[in-house]
N, C-alpha and C positions, 0 to 999 in steps of 0.2 A: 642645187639650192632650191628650184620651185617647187621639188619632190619633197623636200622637206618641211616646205613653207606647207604644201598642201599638206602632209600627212599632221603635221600639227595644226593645222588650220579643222580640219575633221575631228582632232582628237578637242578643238576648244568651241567646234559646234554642239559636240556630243555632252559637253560640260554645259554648257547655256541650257540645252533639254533637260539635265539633269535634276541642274537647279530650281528652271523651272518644274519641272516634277516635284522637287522638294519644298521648294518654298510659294510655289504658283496651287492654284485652286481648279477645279472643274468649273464650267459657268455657262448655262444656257443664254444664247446668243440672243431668243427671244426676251430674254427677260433681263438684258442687259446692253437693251439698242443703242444706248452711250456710247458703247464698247468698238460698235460696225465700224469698217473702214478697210481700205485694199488689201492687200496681202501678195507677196511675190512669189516666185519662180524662183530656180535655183542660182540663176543669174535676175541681177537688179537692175545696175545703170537704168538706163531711161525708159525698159520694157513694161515697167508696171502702168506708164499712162496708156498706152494702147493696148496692154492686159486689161484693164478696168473698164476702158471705153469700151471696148466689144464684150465684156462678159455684163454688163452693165446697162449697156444700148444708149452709150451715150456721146455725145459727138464731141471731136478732139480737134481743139486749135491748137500747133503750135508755135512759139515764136510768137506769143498774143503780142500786138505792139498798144494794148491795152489794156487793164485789167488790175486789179490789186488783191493781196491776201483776204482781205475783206471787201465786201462787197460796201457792205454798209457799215461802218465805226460807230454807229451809235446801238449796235445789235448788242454791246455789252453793256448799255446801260442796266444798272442795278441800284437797286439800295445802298447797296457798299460801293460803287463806283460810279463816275460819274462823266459821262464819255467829252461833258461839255467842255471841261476844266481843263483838259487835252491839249498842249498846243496845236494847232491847225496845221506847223510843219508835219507833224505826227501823224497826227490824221489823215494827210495828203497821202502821207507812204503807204500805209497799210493800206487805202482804196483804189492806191493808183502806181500802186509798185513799179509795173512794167516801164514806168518812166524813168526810175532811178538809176544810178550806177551805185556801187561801193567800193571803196578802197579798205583791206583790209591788213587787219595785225593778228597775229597768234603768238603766245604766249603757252607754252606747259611747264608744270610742275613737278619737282619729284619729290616722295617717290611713286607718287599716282600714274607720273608720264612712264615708268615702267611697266603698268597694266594696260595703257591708252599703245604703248608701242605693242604689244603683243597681240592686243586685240586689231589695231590696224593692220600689224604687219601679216596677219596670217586670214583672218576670217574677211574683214575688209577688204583687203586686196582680190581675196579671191568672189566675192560675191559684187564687185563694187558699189558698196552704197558705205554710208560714214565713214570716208575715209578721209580723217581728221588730219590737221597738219599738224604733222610731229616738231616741227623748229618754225625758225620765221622766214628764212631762205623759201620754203616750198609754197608760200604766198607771197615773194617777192613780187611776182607777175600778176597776184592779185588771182580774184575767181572769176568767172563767166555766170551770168543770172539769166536765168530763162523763166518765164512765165506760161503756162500750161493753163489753160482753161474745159473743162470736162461740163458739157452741158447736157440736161435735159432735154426729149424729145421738144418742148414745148420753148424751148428756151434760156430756159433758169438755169444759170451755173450752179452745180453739187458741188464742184470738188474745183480749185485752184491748186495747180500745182506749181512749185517755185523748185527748178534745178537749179542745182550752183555744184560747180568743177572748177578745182583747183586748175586754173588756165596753163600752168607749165606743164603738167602733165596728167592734163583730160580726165581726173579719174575723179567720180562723185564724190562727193562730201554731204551733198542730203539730195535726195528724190523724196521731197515733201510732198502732201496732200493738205493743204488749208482747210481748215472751217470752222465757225463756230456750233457749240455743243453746251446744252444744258447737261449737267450731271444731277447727281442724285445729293451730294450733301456742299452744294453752292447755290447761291442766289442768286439768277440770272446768270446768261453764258460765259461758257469758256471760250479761249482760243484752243482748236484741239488742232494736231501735226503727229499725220501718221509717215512715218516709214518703213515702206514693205522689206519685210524680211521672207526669207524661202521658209516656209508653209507658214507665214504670220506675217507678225510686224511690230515695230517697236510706237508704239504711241507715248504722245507726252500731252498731257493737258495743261493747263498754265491757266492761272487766277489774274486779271489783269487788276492791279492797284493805281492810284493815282500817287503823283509824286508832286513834291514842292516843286512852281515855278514853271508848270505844263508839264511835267515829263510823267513816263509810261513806268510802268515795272508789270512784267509779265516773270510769275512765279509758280513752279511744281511744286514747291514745298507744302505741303499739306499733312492729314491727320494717320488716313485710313482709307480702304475701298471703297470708291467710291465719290474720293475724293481728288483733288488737284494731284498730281504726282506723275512717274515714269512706270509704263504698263508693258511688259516684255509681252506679248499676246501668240497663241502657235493655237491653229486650225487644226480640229482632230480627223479622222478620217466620216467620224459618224456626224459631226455639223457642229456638237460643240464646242468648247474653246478652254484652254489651258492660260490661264492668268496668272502673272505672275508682277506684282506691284511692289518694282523696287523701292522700298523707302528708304534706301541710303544713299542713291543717287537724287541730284535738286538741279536743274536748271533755272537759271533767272537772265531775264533780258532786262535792260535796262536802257530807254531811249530818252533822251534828252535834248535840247537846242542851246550851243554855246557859243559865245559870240556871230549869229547866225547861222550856225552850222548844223545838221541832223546828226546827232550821232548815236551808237550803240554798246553797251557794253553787255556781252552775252559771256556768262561762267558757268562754269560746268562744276559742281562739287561730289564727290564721292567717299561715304565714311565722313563726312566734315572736313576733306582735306580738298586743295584745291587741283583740278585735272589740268582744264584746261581755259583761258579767256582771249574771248576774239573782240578785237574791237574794230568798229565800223564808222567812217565817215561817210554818210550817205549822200550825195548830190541828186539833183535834176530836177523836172517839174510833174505832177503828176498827169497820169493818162489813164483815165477813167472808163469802163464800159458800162455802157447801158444794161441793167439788168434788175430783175423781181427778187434778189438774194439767194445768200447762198443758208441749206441747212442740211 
């Protein structure tokens, strides 16, 4: 069976290059700094932060028992948004994450959860990084959150990272990289979240909106390159980069406070149909580090 897991796992990475070959672009790396961000090995799990940290020269806590995806929450303020209006529970998470715990739910869809099972079961597995919970059983036990802090010589946090593994059986479900990132056709920052893939990475940028009543929406759904959306990204051998900007995949988060509670509703759509939606009750209090920002 993992003979065969692997040989079709090979034959559905050789399809993602294909793709992108067909539907991805060439794109100088210089002239598309938006773009930068890790990139993995042929194995993922937890290897890309001390990949990064030593190819990078940059110093690696783990287990930060401080630290938040964001450094500072008001780094997205913009014309279109407005970081104030925010509730403050909100705000606490994203600068001081390492304090939280989550309880979570998974829910998928069919017949999308037949592309989500094939892609987990065969490429996922074998690289582990996204490997999405296919029922709700496999988040009974809930995940593990770790906080990863990647710092400059001087100091200043570059890159937060946020691991989380399905706690029943240890296997990643995201080796993120935090940050915020201006783009080329938004006002004011994004939240960008890369995940290294072997010789690339899959980035998503997300538009943060305000919502009735303090709550958050972070959305990919956007126009065009260069915009908000999901970036398949594969490193060439000569230093350029192979882009490939799915528009038919849309992530949206959605944080809110409900009878004092934090919580989250994060959906995945592909084609307009629904994949997958995780939902998050988030406790604790936050735990903040000292620091000049993250860019």
């Amino acid at each position: 069976m993992s003979f065969i897991r692997t040989i079709v796992g090979t034959i559905g990475a050789y399809v993602i290059y294909l793709l992108m070959w067909l539907f991805g672009s060439r794109r100088r790396a210089a002239e598309n700094p938006w773009l930068a961000g890790p990139v993995g090995g042929p194995y993922i799990g937890d290897e890309p932060y001390e990949k990064t940290a030593r190819e990078e020269g940059l110093s690696l806590e783990r287990q930060a028992g401080a630290g938040g995806l964001l450094t500072d929450f008001s780094a997205l303020e913009s014309p279109t948004f407005h970081s104030s209006q925010v509730d403050p529970k909100i705000r606490d998470f994203y600068e001081g994450t390492a304090g939280f715990s989550l309880d979570t739910w998974a829910t998928t869809y069919f017949p999308a959860r037949l592309a989500l099972w094939l892609l987990v079961q065969t490429i996922s597995r074998r690289v582990n990084q996204l490997n999405f919970p296919l029922d709700g059983l496999e988040m009974a036990r809930g995940m593990t959150s770790e906080i990863v802090l990647l710092r400059r010589p001087e100091g200043s946090i570059k890159y937060t990272g946020w691991y989380r593994c399905i706690r029943a059986t240890g296997r990643s479900i995201y080796t993120g990289f935090y940050m915020t990132e201006s783009i080329p056709a938004q006002e004011g920052n994004c939240v960008k979240v890369v995940f290294p893939m072997p010789n690339g990475n899959a980035t998503v940028i997300l538009r943060p909106e305000n919502c009735p009543h303090g709550g958050l929406k972070l959305t990919s759904a956007g126009n065009s390159f260069g915009d908000v959306g999901f970036y398949r990204i594969g490193k060439r051998r000569d230093g350029t980069l192979r882009v490939w900007r799915v528009q038919s995949l849309h992530e949206e988060f959605h944080l809110y406070v409900e009878e004092g509670e934090l919580r989250c509703d994060h959906a995945v759509r592909f084609l307009g149909f629904p994949v997958l939606s995780l939902h998050f009750r988030i406790t604790g209090s936050p735990s903040r580090v000292a620091d000049s920002g993250i860019s």
